[in-house]
N, C-alpha and C positions, 0 to 999 in steps of 0.2 A: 535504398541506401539510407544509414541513418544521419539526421542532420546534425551537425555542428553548429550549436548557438554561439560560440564565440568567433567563428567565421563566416555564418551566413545572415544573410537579410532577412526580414521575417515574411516577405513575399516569393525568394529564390528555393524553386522547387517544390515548396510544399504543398500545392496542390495535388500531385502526383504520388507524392511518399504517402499523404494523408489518404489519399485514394486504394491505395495499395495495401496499405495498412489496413482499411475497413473492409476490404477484398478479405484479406488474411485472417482478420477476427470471423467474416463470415462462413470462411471455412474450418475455423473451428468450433463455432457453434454447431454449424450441419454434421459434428462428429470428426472432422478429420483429424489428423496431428500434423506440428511442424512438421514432424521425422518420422514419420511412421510407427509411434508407442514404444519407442527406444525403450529397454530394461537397461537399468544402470550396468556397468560392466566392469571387473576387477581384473587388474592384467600384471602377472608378477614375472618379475625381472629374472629371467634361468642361470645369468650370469654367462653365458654364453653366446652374446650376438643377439638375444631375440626376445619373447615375450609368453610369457603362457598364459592363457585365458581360464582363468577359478576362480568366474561370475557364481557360476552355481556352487561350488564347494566352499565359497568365502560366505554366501547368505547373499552379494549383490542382485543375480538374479531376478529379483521378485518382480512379478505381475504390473509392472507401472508402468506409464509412459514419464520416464525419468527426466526431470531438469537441472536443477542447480545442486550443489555439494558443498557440505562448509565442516571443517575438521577441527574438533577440541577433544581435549580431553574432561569432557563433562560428568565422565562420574570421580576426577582427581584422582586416579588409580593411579596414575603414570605412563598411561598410552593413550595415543588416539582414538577417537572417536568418532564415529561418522553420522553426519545430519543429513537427508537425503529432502529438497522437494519434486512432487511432479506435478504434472499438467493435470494427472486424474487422481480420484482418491483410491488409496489416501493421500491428501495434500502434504503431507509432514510425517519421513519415518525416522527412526534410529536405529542405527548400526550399533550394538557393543562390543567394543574389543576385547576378545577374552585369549587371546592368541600367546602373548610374549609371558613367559612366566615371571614369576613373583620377585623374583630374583634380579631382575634388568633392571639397570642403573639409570637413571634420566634426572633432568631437571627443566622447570620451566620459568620463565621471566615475562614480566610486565613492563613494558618502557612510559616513562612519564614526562614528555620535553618540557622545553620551558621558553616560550613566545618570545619572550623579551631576549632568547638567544637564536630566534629565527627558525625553530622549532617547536610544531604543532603542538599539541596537549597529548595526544595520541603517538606523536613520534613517526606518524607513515613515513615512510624510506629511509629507516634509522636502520645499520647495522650491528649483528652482535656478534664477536667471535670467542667462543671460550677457548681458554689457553689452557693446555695441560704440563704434568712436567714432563713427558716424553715433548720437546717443542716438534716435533716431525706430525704429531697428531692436531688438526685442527677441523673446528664445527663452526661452519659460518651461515648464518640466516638475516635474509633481510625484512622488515616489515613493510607486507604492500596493503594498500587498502583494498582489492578487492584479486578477488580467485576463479576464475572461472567464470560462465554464462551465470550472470543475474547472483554473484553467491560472493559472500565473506565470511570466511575462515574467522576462529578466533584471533585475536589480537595477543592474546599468548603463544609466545615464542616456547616449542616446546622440542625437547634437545634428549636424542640417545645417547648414553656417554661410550658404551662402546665397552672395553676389558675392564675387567676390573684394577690391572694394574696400573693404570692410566689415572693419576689423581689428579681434579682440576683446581686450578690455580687461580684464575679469574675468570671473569668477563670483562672484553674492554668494548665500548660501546660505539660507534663511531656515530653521533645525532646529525639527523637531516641537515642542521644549521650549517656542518661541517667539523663540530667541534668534537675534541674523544675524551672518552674519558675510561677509566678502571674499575670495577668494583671487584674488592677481596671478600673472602671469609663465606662464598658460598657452599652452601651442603649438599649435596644431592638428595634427591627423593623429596624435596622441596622445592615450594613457588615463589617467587621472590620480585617483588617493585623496585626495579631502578628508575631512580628519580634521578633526573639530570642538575647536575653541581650538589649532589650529594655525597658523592663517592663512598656511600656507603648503603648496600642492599637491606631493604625491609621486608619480611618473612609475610606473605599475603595470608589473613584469615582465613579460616577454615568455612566456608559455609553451608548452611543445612542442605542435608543431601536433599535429594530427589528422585522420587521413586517412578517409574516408569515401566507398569509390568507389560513384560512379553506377552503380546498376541500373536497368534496365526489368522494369516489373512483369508476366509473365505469368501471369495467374488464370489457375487450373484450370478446366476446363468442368465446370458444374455435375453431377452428376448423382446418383440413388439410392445407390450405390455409393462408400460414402468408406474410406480407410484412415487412421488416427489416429496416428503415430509419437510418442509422448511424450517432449517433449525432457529430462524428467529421469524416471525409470522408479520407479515406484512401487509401495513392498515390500505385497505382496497381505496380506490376514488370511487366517485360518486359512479354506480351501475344501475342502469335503468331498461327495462323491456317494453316492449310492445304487447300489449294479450289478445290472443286472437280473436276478441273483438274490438281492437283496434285503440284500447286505454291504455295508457302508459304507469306503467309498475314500477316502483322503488325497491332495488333489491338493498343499497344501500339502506332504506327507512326500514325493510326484514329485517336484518341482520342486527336490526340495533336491539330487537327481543328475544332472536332467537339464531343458530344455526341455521348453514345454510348450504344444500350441495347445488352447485348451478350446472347442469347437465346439456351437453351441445349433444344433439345427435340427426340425422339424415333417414327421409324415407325409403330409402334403397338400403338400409346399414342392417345389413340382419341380427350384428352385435350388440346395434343400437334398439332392437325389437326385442331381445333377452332381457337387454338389461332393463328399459323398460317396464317391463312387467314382472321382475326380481322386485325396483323399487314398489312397484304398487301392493305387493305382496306384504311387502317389507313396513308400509305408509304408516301403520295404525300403531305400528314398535318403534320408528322415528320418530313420530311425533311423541310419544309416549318419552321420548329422550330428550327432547327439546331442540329436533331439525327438521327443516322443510327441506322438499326436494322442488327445484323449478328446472321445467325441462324446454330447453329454447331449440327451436328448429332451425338448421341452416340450409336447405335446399335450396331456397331462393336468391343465395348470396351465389351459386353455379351460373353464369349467363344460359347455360343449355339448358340448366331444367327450370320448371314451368311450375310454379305451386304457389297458392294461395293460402292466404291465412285460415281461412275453411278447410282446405285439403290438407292440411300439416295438422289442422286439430281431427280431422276422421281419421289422420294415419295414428297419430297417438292414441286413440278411442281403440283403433286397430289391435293394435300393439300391447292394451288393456291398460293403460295407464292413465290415472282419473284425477292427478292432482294439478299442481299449476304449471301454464305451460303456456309458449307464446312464440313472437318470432326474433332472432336475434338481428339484430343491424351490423354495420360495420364498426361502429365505435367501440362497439361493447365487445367485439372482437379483438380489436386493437388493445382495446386497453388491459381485455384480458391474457394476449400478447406481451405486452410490455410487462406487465407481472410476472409473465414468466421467465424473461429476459434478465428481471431484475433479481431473480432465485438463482438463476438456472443459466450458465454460460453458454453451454452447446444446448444446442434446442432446435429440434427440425421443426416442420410448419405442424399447428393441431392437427392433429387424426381425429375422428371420430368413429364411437365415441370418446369424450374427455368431458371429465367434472373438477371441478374447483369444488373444496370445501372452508366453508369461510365461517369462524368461530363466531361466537357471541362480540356485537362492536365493533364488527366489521375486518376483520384479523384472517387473512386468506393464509391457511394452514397446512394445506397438504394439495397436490395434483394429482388427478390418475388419468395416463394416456390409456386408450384402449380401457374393453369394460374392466368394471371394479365390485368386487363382491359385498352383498351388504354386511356380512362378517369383520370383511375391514374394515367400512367406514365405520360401524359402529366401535370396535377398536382404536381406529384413531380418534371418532370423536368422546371417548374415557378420557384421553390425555391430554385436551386440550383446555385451558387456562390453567395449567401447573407450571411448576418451575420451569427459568429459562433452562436451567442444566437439562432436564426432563426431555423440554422440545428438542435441544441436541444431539442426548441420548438416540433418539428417537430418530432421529435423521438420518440415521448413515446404516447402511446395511450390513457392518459386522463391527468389531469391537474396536476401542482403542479410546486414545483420552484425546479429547481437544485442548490445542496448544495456545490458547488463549489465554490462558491462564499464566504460560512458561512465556509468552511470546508477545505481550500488549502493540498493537499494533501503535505506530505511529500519526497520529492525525491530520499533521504536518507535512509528511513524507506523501500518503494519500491524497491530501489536498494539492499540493505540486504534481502528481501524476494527472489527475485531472484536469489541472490546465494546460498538462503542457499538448492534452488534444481537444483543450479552448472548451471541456467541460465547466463552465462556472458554476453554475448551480450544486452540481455533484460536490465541486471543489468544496463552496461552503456548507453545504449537507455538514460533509464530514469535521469541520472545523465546528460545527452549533452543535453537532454531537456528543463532541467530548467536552463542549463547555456547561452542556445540560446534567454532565455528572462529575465533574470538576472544578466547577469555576469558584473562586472564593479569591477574598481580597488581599493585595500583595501582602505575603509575611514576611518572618524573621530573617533574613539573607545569613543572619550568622548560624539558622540551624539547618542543616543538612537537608532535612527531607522538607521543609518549607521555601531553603532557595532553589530546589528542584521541581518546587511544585511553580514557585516564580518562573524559571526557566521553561517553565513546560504551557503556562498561560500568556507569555510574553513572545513565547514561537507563534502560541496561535494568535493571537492580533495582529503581529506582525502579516503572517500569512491572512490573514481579513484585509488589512488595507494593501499586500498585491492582487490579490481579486478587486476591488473598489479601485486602483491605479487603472488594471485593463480595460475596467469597465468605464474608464476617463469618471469618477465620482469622484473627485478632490477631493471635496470636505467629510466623507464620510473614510475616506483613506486617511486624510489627516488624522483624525479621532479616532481610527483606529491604532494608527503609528504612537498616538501619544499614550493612547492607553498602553500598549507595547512597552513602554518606558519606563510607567508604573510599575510595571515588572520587573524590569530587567533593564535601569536608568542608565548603566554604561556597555551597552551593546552596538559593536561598531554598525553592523547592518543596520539596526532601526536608526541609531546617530544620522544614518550618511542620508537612508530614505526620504526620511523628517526632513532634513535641511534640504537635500535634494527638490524634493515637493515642492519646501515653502521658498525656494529660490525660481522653483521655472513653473510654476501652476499656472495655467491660465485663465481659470478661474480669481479674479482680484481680490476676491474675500479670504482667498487661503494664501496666496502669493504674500509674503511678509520677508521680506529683504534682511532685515534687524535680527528677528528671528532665526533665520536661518545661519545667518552667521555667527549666532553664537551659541547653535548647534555643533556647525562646523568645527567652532573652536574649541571647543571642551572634547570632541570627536579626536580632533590633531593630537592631544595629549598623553595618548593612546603610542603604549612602544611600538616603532616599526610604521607608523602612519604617513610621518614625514616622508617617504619613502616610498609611498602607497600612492602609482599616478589615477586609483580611481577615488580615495579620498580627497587626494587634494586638486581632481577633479571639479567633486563637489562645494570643495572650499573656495574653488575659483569663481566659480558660479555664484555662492553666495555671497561671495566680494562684491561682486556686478550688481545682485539684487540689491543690496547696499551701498549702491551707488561708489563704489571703492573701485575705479577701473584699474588703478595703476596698480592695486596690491592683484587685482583677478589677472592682470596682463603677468605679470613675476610668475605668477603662480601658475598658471598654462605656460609661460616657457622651460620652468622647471618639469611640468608633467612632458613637454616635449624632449629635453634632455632624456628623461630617464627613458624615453619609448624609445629613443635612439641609441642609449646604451643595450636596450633588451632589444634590440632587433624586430622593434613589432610595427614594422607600415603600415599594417591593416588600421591601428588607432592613430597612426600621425594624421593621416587625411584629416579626421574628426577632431583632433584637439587644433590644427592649426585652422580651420575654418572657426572654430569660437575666439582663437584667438584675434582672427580679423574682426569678429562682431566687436570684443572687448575694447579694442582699438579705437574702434566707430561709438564706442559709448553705448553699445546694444546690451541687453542683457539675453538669457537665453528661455524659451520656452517647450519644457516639455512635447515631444510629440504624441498623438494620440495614441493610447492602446499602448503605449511603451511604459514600462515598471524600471526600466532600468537606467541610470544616469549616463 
């Protein structure tokens, strides 16, 4: 079951959900599916009581094991559009709507709230209902923020008008805050921005199309034998062999002159005896290319079988292959395991045989389960150190465009998945990522794509110092929060963190009383704050660190009023125990491993 962070402890259950979970990831690495390779499925309304199924006559049908769904109208035509992901590739399809002709009347809208009237930026659960002059005819839509397993729809409100003698008269809008409003003078067959207290609609820009050409999908035929091209090449850790006389080899110190296929195979493998003496065949046109082949025996990794480093080098002698060869351990198994873990989701255990081919500087580029011909390698190894688009190309076994480019992933968003299964390290992988091709110091807030680019560095520090919270690092959480600021100086999150921190750290070099309270209070100044019992929360708190118990005591009873006006027990308990500390002259200290106030 999944857990509720705003209702549960951070010990209640999860040892069991988190068990369960890694249960679930493990079967879909070993190839299974949630649902058994669901095809997306189209079901239209007969008008009659029931349903008709024109999966395959609509284009849903296709070959996927289908997940999420999210509807715009992305090429502006004036219908729907469908975004399709799944579990398997292709990861990302598109649907075009070519169905309603040219003729059908529609229009679509943008909502824009306004905070200071208790309405998001975004508008989520804002309604719109256009009015026509027939009043018997009405189109009413609400804005939710999300649609479906894992998926969001655009955020454009997008409206069939229906007959033509049906002329529309408004849109009246009704904002999450509560408040309505009107807008006249809309067109049809146009996009329109209502801005809240504007009462008056602004015609949205037209932007450069996007061109998306139609592919048909041909799968691969299944079979034991796959090659894995990784579309971005990933630098190996330190790989070391044993040589069957018993010296220790640097495949890493290879790689750094030359190519590299690292070959596992077994004295019973009869495919590992072919291919064997294919490479040897092959030795003198590899090298001539600039790669070595190293061929590591695992026989002795089986408890049952019996073989020595002598007998693994006469089965290879066997087998005619005369180049370098030795015995592998279990590290260099593992770790060339977890390489493939890191490419590759679903991943049964190595067969043999399997080669790694790992470019010049160490850059692991391609996998082949089961043998692999020296045709191919020689062909993948032409392609490698050229462009990233290249390696991409290259990756995926039939056509289409990668969505990288339409779809920039979020740094911020990925770092929050990461811990929220207490991966840290991944978490900040991915945040040192985007700042190794992004980072630049805070600009213009008044030009558009500079306080974007503010907002987009000021997420990731922020997100740096809640990994350094978890990891109880005050001081380097600190400096991150304040770096955060430099960014983005009036951001209630980072406001509330910073004072938060420097009010209950327990670390005394970051703990700063003064500080924090006059964090808090430029915080409070903020519309809607006063009102806010987790900011003024925080402002209670750094009342106390500043030694102000009587203004922290007001200020927790106020946070208690408002919990009891919203019916929330679960936080009375917790505000009315700081309130006793406040009482006592206590201030309050952070708990371990907790980011949140």
């Amino acid at each position: 079951m999944s857990q509720a962070p705003e209702t549960s402890t951070p010990d209640e259950g999860t040892e069991g959900y988190l068990q369960a979970f890694g249960d679930l990831a493990q079967r879909i690495r070993d190839g299974a599916s949630f649902s058994g390779r669901e095809r997306h499925c189209a079901f239209l309304n007969t008008g009659q009581g029931d349903f008709a199924d024109i999966s395959t006559l609509s284009g849903f049908g296709m070959p996927s094991d289908g997940r999420g769904l999210a509807i715009t109208d992305w090429d502006h035509d004036g219908d729907l559009d469908l975004w399709f992901s799944n579990r398997s590739a292709p990861r990302l399809q598109f649907l075009q709507n070519k169905i309603p002709p040219e003729s059908s009347r529609w229009i679509s809208v943008r909502l824009k709230g306004n905070p200071e009237r208790k309405c998001s930026r975004d508008a989520i659960g804002s309604r719109v209902e256009l009015i026509f002059s027939d009043a018997t005819q009405r189109r009413v839509k609400t804005l939710y923020a999300g649609n479906g397993l894992m998926s969001q729809s655009s955020k454009w409100l997008h409206f069939g008008l229906g007959a033509a003698d049906q002329r529309l008269v408004a849109a009246k809008v009704r904002w999450a805050g509560g408040a309505e409003e009107e807008f006249k003078g809309l067109e049809e067959g146009k996009r329109w921005i209502l801005m809240q207290e504007r009462g008056k609609a602004l015609e949205a820009n037209k932007r450069e199309p996007i061109t998306l050409p139609a592919k048909a999908i041909k799968l691969p035929v299944a079979t034991d034998v796959a090659r894995i091209r990784l579309s971005q090449p990933l630098k190996i850790p330190e790989l070391s062999y044993r040589d069957f006389s018993g010296e220790t080899q640097s495949i890493t110190q290879l790689a750094s002159s030359t190519a590299v296929l690292i070959n596992l195979w077994a004295s019973w493998c009869t495919p590992c005896a072919s291919e064997l003496e294919a490479f040897e065949k092959a030795r003198s046109l590899f090298e001539s290319k600039g790669i070595r082949v190293v061929a590591l025996n695992v026989d002795h990794l089986d408890p049952e079988e019996e073989i020595t480093p002598r007998g693994a080098a006469r089965a290879m002698a066997k087998f005619g292959f005369r180049g370098s060869g030795g015995m592998a351990d279990e590290k260099i198994l593992s770790l060339l395991q977890q390489s493939i873990l890191a490419s590759v989701y679903r991943h049964h255990q190595m067969p043999v045989p399997i080669s790694f081919l790992i470019d010049r500087g160490g850059w692991l580029s391609a996998i082949y389960k089961g043998p692999v011909e020296v045709s191919r390698i020689l062909s993948d190894l032409e392609k490698l150190g050229r462009s990233p688009e290249a390696a991409l190309k290259a990756a995926v076994p039939f056509e289409g465009v990668w969505s990288k480019k339409f779809f920039p992933a979020d740094p911020v968003a990925i770092s929050r998945a990461y811990m929220e299964g207490d991966y840290l390290e991944e978490a900040r992988s991915s945040l040192l990522s985007f700042l190794e091709k992004h980072e630049a110091p805070p600009g213009n807030p008044g030009i558009p794509a500079e306080q974007k680019r503010n907002m987009q560095i000021g997420a990731v520090y922020f997100q740096f110092g809640e990994i350094f919270l978890r990891e109880d690092r005050e001081t380097r959480a600190r400096s991150s929060f304040l770096k955060s600021l430099d960014y983005t100086p009036r951001q209630l999150p980072v406001l509330n963190r910073i004072s938060w921190l420097l009010a209950t750290a327990g670390d005394s070099s970051v703990r700063n009383g003064i500080e924090a309270l006059r964090y808090a209070k430029f915080m409070m100044g903020a519309p809607g704050a006063a009102d806010d019992p987790a900011l003024l929360s925080t402002l209670a708190a750094a009342h106390a660190a500043a030694d102000q118990f009587p203004a922290a005591i007001q200020t927790t009873l106020k946070v208690i009023k408002i919990l009891e006006a919203g019916q929330r027990p679960d936080k009375l308990e917790e505000q009315q125990g700081r309130l006793r500390l406040y009482r006592q002259g206590k201030t309050l200290s952070r708990p371990l491993g907790r980011t949140t106030p």
